[in-house]
Wavefront OBJ file of the C-alpha trace (Angstrom):
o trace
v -0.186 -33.723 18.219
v -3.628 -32.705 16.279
v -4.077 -32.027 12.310
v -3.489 -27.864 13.193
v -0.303 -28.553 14.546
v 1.370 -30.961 11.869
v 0.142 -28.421 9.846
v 1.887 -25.380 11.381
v 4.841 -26.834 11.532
v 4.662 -27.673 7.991
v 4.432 -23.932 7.667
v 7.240 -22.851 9.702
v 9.391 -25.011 7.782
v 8.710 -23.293 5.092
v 9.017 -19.918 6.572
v 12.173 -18.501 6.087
v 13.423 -17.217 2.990
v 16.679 -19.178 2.324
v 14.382 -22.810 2.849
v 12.178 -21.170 -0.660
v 15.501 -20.281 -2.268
v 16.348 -24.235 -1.442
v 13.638 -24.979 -2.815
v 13.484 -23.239 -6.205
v 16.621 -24.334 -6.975
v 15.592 -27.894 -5.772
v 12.727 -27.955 -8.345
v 14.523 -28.656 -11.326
v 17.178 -30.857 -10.048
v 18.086 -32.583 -7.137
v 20.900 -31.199 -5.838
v 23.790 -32.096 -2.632
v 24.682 -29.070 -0.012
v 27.566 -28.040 -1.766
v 25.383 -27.421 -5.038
v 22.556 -25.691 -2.647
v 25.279 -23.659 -0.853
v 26.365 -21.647 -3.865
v 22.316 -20.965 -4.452
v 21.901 -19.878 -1.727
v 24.523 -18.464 0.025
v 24.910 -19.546 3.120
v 27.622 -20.939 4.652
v 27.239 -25.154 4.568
v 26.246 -25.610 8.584
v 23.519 -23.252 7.974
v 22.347 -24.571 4.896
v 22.426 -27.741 6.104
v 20.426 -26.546 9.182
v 17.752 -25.594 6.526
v 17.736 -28.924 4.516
v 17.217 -30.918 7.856
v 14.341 -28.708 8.948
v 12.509 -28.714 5.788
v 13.126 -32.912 5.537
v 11.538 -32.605 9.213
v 8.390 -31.154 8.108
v 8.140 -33.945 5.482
v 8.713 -31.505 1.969
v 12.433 -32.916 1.220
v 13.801 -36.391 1.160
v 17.477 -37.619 0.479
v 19.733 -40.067 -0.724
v 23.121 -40.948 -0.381
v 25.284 -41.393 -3.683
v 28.431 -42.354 -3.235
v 30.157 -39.668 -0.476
v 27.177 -37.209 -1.531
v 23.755 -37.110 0.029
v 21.120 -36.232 -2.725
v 18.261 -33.707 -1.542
v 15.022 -33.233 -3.669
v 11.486 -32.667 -2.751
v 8.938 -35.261 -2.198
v 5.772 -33.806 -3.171
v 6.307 -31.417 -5.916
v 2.705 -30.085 -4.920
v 4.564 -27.521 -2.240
v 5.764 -25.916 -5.236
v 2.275 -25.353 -6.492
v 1.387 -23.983 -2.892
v 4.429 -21.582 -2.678
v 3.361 -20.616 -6.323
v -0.207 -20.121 -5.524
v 1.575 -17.837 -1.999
v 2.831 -15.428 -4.293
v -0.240 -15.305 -6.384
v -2.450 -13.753 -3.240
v 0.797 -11.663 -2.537
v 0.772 -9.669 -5.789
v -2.836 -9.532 -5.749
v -2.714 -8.096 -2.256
v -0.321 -5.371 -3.494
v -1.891 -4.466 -6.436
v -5.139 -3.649 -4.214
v -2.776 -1.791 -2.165
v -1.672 0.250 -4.917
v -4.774 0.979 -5.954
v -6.057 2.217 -2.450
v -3.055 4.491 -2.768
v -3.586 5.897 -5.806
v -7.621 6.547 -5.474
v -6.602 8.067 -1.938
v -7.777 5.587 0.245
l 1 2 3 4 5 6 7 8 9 10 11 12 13 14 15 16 17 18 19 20 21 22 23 24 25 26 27 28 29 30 31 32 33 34 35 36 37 38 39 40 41 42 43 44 45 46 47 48 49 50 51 52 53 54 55 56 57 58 59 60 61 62 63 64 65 66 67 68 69 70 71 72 73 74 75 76 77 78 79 80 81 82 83 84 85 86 87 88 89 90 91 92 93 94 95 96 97 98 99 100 101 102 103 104
């Protein structure tokens, strides 16, 4: 496997919308899949689906406390890059906008 394929993959785990909504909610605080469940609503199988895919790719690790495994992300870095994501995303619209309103 070369550098451009570790790399999509790292990419396509983070490319569905309930694996961001993990994790935001995973930024503050590490959180279990029952916690994560209620954030995201999902049903648990899924959501766990999600966590396992995303600890795949490398961006979440986890512990086991007590009867509870502990998810929280390993490189708090991805959240720069998802922040940085929807910086070019509202500056893409807003030229959009703009075309639209001069009549472009």
């Amino acid at each position: 496997m070369d550098v451009f394929e570790i790399q999509a993959g790292f990419f396509k785990a983070l490319s569905h919308p309930s694996r961001l909504k993990i994790l935001e909610a995973l930024k503050e605080k590490d959180s279990c899949v029952c916690d994560l469940v209620d954030f995201v609503k999902e049903p648990q199988p899924q959501v766990s689906r999600h966590l396992a895919a995303l600890k795949a790719a490398g961006i979440l690790t986890a512990e086991k406390k007590g009867a509870r495994t502990c998810h929280r992300i390993k490189d708090k870095n991805v959240m720069k890059l998802i922040e940085l994501s929807l910086k070019i995303i509202k500056a893409k619209n807003e030229n959009i906008m703009s075309a639209l309103e001069k009549g472009e």
